[in-house]
N, C-alpha and C positions, 0 to 999 in steps of 0.2 A: 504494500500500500504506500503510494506517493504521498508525502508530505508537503502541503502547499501553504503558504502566508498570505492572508489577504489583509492588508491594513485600508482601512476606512472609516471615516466619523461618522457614518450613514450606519443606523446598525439598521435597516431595514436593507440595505446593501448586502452588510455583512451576513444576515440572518437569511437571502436570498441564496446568495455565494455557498451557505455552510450547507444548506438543504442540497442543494445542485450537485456540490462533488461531494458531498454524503453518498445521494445516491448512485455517484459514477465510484465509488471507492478510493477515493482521497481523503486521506486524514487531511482534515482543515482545522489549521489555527488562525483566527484574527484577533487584530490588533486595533484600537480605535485613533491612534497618531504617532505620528512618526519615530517618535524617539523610543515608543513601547515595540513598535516593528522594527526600527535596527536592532536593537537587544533582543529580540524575539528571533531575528533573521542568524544572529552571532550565535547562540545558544543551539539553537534547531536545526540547521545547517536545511531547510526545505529543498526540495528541487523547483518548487519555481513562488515568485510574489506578485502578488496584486496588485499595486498601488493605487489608490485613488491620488489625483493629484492638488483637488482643492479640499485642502484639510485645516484644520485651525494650528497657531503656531507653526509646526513644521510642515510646509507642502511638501508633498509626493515629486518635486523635481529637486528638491534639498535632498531629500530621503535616498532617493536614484544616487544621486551624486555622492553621496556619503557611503554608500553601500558600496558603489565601485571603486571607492577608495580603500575599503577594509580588504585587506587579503581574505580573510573567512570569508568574507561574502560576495570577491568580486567577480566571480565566474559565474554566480546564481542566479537565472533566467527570471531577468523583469519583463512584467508586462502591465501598459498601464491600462487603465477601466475609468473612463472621466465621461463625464457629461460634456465636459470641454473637446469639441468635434469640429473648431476649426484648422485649418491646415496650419496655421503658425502655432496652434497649440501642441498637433501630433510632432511637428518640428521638435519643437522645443520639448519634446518627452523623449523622443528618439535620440537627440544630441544630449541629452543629460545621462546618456547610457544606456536607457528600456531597450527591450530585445521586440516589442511590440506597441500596443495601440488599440484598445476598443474602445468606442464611445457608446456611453451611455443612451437613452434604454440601449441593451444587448439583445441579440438570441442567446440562448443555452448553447445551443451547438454551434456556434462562431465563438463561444470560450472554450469551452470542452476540446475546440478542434485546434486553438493557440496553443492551449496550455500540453495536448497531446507533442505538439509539434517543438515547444521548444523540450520539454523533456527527452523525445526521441533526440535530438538536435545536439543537447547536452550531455547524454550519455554516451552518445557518438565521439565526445571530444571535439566535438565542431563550436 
């Protein structure tokens, strides 16, 4: 069972996210802001993170960016989940380090099939 991070202030987000790969078999941990997800991400070592990117205190492109600066954490598969869906948003999530991009509302299976893909991706050593 894959271990995934979802950090988000939304817990109707979070409480979505936990149902979804509940039922695809993914042990899910969330976290409600940033600095509870870097420690969470250090400690957990997941195979892949959530981020929301509009979060209180610490946004999700501080968080990206922090994460790729930690050795423990800088190879593990970001992917961000925003409601923010304009092009200089996904920009600015992609250059902050994410391995991805979904805007909010999702499908199930446009995350299911990300989150598939960067762990095949990862385990490959790619």
């Amino acid at each position: 069972m894959y271990k995934i991070l979802a950090v988000d202030d939304d817990i109707t987000t979070l409480g979505l996210l936990e149902f979804l790969l509940k039922r695809h078999n993914y042990d899910i941990i969330t976290c409600s802001n940033g600095s509870e997800g870097i420690k969470a991400a250090q400690q957990l070592k997941p195979k892949v993170i959530i981020l929301d990117v509009m979060m209180p205190g610490m946004d999700g492109i501080e968080v990206c960016k922090k994460l790729r600066a930690l050795s423990e954490t800088a190879n593990i598969p970001i992917l961000f989940l925003s409601a923010l869906g304009q092009d200089i948003e996904v920009m600015r999530g992609l250059m902050a380090g994410s391995d991805g991009y979904i805007v909010k509302p999702f499908e199930p299976e446009d995350l299911l099939s990300q989150i598939k893909k960067l762990i095949e991706r990862n385990s490959n050593g790619k």
